[in-house]
N, C-alpha and C positions, 0 to 999 in steps of 0.2 A: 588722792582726793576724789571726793565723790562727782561726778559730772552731772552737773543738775541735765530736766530733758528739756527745761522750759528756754528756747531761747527767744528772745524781743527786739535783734535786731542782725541784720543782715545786711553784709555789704556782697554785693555783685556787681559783674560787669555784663551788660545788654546789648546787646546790636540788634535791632528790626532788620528785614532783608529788604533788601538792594530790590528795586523795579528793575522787571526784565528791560532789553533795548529793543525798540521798533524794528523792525523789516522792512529794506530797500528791496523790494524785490518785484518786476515786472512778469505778467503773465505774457507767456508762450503757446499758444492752440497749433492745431496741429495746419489750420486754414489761417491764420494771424501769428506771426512772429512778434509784434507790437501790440498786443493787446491793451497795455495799461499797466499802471502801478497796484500790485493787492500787496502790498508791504503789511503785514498784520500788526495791534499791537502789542506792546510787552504787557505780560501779566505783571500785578503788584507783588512789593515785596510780604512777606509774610509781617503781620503784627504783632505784636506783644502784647498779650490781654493777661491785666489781671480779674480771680472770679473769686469771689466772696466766699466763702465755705461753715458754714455751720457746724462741722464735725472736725473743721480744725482751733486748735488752740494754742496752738505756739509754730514759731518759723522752725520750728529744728527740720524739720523732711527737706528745707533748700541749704541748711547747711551746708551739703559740699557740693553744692550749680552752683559754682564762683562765676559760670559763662552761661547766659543763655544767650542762643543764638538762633534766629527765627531764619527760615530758607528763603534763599533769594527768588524773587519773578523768572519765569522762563521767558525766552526770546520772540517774539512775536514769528511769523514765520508766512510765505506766501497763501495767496489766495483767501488771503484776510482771514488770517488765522490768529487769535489771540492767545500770546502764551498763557499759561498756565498759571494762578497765581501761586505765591509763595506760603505755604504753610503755617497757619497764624501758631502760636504758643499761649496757652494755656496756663498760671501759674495760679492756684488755690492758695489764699492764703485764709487766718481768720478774721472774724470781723474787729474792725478794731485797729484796721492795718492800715499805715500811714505812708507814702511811694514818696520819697524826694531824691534830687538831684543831687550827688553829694559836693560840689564843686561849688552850685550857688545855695544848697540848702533850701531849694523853694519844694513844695509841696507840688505834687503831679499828677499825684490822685488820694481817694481816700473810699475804703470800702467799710460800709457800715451794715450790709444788709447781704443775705442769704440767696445767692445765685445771682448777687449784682454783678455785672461785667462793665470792666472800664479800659479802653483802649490806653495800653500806657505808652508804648511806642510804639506809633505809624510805621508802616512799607511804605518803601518810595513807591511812587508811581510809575508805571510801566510808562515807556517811551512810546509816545504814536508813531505808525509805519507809516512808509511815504504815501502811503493811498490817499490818505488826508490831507496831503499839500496841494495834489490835483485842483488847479484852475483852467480856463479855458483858454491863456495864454501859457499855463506850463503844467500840459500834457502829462509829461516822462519827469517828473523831482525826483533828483539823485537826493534826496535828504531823508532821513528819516531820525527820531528821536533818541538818545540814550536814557536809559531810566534811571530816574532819582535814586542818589543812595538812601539808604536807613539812616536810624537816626543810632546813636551811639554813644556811651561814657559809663560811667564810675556810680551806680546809683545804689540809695540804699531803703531798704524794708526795716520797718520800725513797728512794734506793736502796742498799743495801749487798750489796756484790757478794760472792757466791755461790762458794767456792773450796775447795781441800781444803787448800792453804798459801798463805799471805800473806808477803810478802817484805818484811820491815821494817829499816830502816836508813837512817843520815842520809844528805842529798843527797847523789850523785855516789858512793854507797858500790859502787855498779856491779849496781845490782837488774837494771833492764834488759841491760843484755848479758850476764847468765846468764839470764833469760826468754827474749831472744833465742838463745842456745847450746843451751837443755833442750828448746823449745819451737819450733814452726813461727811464732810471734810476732814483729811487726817493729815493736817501739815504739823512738821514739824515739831516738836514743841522742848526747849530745854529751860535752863534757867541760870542763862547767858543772853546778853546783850548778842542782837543780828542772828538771830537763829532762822527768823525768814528769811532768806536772801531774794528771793522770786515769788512773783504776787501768787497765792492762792485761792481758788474760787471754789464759791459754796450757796448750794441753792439753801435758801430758809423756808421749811415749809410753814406756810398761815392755814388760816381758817378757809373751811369749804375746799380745800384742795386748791387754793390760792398759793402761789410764791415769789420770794423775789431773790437776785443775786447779790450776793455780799464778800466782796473783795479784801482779804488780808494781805495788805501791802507792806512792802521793809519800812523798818521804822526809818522816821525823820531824825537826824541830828544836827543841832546850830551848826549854820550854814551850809544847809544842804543845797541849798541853791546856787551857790558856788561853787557845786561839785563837792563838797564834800562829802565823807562815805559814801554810799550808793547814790547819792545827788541827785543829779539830772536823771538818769535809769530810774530812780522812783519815783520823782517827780511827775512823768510825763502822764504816768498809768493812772495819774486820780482827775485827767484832764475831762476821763467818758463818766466820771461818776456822779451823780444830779443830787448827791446826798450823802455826804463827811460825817460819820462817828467819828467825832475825839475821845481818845479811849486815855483817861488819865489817871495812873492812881491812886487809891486813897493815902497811900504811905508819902507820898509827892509831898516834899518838904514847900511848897508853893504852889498848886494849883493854877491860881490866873497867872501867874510866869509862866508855866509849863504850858498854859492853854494860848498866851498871847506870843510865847518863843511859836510857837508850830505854825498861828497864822502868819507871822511875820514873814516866815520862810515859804509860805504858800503867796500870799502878796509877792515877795520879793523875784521869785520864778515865773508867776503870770497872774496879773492883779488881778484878772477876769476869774481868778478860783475863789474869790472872794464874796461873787455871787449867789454860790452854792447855798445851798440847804444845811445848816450847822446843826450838829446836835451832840451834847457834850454825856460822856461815860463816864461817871466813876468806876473805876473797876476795883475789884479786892475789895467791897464796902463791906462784907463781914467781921471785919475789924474796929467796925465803927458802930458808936452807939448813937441814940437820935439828937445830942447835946453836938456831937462832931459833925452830924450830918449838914444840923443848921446853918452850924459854924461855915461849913464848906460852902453850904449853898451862897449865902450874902458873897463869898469870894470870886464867884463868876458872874460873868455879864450878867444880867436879867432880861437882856431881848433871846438867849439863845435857850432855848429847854435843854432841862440837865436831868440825868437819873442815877441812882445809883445803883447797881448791879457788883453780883457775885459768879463768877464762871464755876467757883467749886462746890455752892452749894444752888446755886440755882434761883438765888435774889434777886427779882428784877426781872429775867430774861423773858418770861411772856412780857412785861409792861414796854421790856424795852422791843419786843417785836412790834406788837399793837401801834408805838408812836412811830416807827420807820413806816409802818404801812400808813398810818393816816399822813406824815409826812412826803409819802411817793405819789400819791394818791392827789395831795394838795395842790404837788408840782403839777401832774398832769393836767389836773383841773387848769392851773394857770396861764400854762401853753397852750392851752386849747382855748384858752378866750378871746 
């Protein structure tokens, strides 16, 4: 079986490095045996930073770092000498990447931008040397600090891909070969249900050297939100998308079923996807004469704009780019008010 290269989620195990331990240690001159405490102190453990990457697009490169392990703080050392810190780590991921806890599942970081850096797990803190404890009633302190461990567990990297529209609709609704028609994109393409298994991305060029991204996701099946088929894995990827193509057929023995099964299953996973920018496809409309088309239209809501589109012969496909851009374009306006 073919090993796709795209993977979207990762489980590893982390440990930040250990703070070095402060220094008891009193200086000795060659005129003074008693000079005093310079107990140095410990350097930090090393960090764990993740960094935003623009040139990556999938987790496969941390596939086999099941371990990252960042270096411990060096030991502080006489005449106020502070160790060394510990070596931070570096992991590139792409944008779009999501860092939780896998124990309590909370979210711990989240990188959306190109060169962002986010400390994901702290270095202990190096332990103070006894120099620090020096008061004027205690001279010579036998004390000095151990350094904080690291932090440590079972964490995992999740990807949710990064697009201006997501293309949703059940198997075989023909997502892929209108990503393949709008887009320089070569996914997949058969004529069998689940032939996408992993999202594919596709820039669409517009006018003026203008463009946007357009995401061909696995298709939705009743109850996908309960995990079923690809469920939750396709789910999560249309969380970064500001603007849902429902791509539904014209051959679709029900229309507003097949278009209200798909929002249900989006409501029912995170009602907040319900905010989205909707905009409904017929796809395959070259089967249909303008008596059918009517007919189709009165079948869908009337608040959501619908078009009909042909991938094989090319019906539609400027009109349907023209309304994503005026509707990307709308949203921006809106957030910026």
């Amino acid at each position: 079986m073919e090993k796709s290269n795209f993977v979207d989620q990762i489980r590893v195990f982390c440990r930040s490095g250990h703070g070095g331990a402060g220094s008891k240690h009193f200086m000795r001159t060659k005129f003074n045996a008693m000079a005093g405490p310079d107990g140095g102190d410990g350097g930090r453990g090393g960090h764990i930073i993740l960094r935003g990457s623009k040139h990556q697009w999938t987790l496969l490169h941390l596939r086999y770092y099941k371990n990252v392990l960042a270096e411990d703080g060096e030991a502080g050392s006489g005449n106020n000498c502070t160790g060394r810190y510990g070596k931070d780590i570096f992991i590139d991921v792409p944008l779009g990447t999501v860092a939780r806890d896998e124990e309590t599942g909370k979210v711990e970081a989240e990188i959306l931008e190109d060169g962002q850096e986010i400390i994901w797990l702290k270095g202990g803190r190096g332990g103070l040397g006894n120099a620090n404890f020096a008061t004027p009633t205690n001279q010579a302190p036998e004390h000095a600090q151990p350094g904080l461990p690291g932090v440590e567990g079972w964490k995992v990297l999740e990807l949710k891909v990064l697009a201006d529209v997501g293309l949703v609709g059940f198997p075989n609704a023909g997502k892929s070969t209108l990503l393949s028609v709008m887009t320089a994109a070569k996914p997949k393409i058969a004529d069998y249900a689940f032939t996408t298994l992993t999202p594919q991305l596709g820039m669409v060029e517009y006018r003026d050297g203008r463009s946007f991204c357009m995401a061909d996701l696995p298709g939705i099946i009743e109850g996908a939100a309960e995990g079923k088929g690809l469920g939750h894995r396709f789910l999560r990827h249309i969380e970064r998308n500001p603007v849902l193509l429902f791509l539904i057929p014209a051959d679709s023995p029900n229309h507003a079923e097949e278009f209200r099964i798909l929002v249900n299953e989006l409501e029912k996973y995170n009602p907040e996807l319900l905010h989205k920018q909707f905009i409904i496809a017929i796809s395959k409309s070259d089967m249909l004469d303008g008596e059918l088309k009517e007919a189709i239209s009165h079948e869908l809501p009337p608040n959501i704009p619908h078009i009909f589109i042909s991938s094989m012969t090319n019906q539609g496909i400027v009109e349907l780019k023209d309304l994503l851009w005026k509707v990307l374009n709308e949203d921006i306006t809106d957030k910026n008010k």
